[in-house]
C-alpha positions as semicolon CSV with decimal commas, in nm:
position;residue;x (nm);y (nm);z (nm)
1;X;-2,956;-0,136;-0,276
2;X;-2,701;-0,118;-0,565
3;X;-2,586;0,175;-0,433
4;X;-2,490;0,009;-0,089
5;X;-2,330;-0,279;-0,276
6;X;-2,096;-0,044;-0,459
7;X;-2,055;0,141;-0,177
8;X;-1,947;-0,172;0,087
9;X;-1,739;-0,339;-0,253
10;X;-1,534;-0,018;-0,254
11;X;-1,492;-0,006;0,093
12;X;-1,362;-0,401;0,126
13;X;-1,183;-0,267;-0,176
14;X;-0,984;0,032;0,027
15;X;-0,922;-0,223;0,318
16;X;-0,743;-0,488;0,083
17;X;-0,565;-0,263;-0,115
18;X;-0,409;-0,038;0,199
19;X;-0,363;-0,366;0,398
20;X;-0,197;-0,659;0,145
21;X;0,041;-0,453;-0,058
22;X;0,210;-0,689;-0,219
23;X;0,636;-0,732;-0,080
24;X;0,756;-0,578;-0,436
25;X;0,542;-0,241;-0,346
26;X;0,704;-0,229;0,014
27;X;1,053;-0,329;-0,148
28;X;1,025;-0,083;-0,376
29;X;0,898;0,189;-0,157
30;X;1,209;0,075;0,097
31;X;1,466;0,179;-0,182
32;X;1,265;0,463;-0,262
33;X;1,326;0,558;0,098
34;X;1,743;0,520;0,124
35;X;1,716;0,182;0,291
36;X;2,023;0,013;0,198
37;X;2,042;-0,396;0,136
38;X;2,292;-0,631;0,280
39;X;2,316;-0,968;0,112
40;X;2,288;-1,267;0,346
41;X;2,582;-1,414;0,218
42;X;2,702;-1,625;0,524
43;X;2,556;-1,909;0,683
44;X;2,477;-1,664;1,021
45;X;2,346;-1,403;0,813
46;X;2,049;-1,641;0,648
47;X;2,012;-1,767;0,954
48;X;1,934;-1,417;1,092
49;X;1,710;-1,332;0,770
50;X;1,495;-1,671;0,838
51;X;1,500;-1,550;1,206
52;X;1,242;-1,244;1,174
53;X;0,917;-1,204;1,053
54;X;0,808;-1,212;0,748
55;X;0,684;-0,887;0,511
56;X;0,729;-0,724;0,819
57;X;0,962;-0,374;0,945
58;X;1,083;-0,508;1,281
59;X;1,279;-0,248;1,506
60;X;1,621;-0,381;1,609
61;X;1,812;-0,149;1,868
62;X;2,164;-0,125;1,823
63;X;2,454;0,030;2,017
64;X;2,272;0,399;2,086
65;X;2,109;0,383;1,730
66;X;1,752;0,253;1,629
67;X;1,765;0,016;1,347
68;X;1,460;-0,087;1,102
69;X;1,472;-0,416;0,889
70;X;1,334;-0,609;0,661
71;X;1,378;-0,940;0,512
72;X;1,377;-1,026;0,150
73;X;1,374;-1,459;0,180
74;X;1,365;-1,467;-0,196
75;X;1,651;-1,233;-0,280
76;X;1,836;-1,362;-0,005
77;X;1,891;-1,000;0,134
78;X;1,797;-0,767;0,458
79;X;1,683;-0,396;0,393
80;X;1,812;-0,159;0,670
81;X;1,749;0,213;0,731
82;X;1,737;0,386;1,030
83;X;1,496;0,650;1,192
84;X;1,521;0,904;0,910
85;X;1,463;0,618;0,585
86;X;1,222;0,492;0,816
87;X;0,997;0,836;0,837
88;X;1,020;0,873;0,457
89;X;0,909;0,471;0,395
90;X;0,624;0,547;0,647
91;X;0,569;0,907;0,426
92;X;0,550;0,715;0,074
93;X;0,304;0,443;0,217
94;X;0,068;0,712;0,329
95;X;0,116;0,873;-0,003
96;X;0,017;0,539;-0,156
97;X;-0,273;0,527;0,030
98;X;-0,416;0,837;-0,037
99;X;-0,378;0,755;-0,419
100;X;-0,526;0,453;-0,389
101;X;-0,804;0,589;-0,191
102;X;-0,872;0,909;-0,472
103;X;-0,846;0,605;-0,699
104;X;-1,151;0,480;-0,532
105;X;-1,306;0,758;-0,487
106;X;-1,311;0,848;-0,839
107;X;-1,457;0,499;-0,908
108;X;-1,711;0,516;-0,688
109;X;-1,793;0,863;-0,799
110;X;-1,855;0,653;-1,169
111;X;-2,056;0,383;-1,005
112;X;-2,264;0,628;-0,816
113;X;-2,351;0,815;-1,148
114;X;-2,376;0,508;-1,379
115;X;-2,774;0,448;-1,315
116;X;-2,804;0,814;-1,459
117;X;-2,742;0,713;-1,819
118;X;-2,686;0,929;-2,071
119;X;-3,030;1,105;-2,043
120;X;-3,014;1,198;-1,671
121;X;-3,269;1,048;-1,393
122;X;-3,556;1,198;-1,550
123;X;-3,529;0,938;-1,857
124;X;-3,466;1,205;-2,120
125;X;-3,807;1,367;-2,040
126;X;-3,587;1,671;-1,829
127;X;-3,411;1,741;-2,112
128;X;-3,722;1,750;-2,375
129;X;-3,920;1,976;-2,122
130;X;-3,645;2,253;-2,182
């Protein structure tokens, strides 16, 4: 039973932490990737930046090229890459996640082990038999 428990609190554990990074990680990760930012610095252009959704990469297609923003509300600014920066973003968040998951891995690995105790499963009495 308290193996299950660790097991299904590492799981909803993996699911939060892949799902709900936080707009700083994907900002971050955006720069990281060569998207460049363009301030929204006239009336149209905040209008445009309150326009799409929010913490979200939407595709915009532009005269024959592919376009990928995102909109930063609080620093008043748009990030916007195109097909390559937009690869490499989508290569560092998979990177991420497979941190995160060896991360929990690793933990769970120290949660499965923890009823051992020092002395093993046998309660010491392996050890003595020797």
């Amino acid at each position: 039973m308290k193996t299950f428990k660790a097991l299904a609190v590492g799981g909803l554990f993996l699911v939060l932490a892949m799902g709900c990074s936080s707009t700083a990680d994907k900002e971050s990760m955006l720069k990281a990737a060569g998207f460049k930012t363009i301030p929204a610095n006239t009336p149209e252009r905040q209008a445009h930046l309150r326009s799409l959704p929010a913490d979200k990469i939407t595709q915009v297609q532009g005269p024959g090229v592919t376009y990928y923003t995102f909109p930063d509300a609080k620093q008043n600014m748009l990030y916007v890459g195109q097909e390559p920066q937009y690869q490499e973003y989508q290569r560092l968040r998979l990177e991420d996640q497979e941190a995160m998951q060896q991360e929990l891995n690793v933990s769970r690995m120290d949660e499965d082990y923890a009823w051992w105790g020092v002395a093993g499963p046998w309660g010491g009495q392996f050890w003595a038999a020797q």
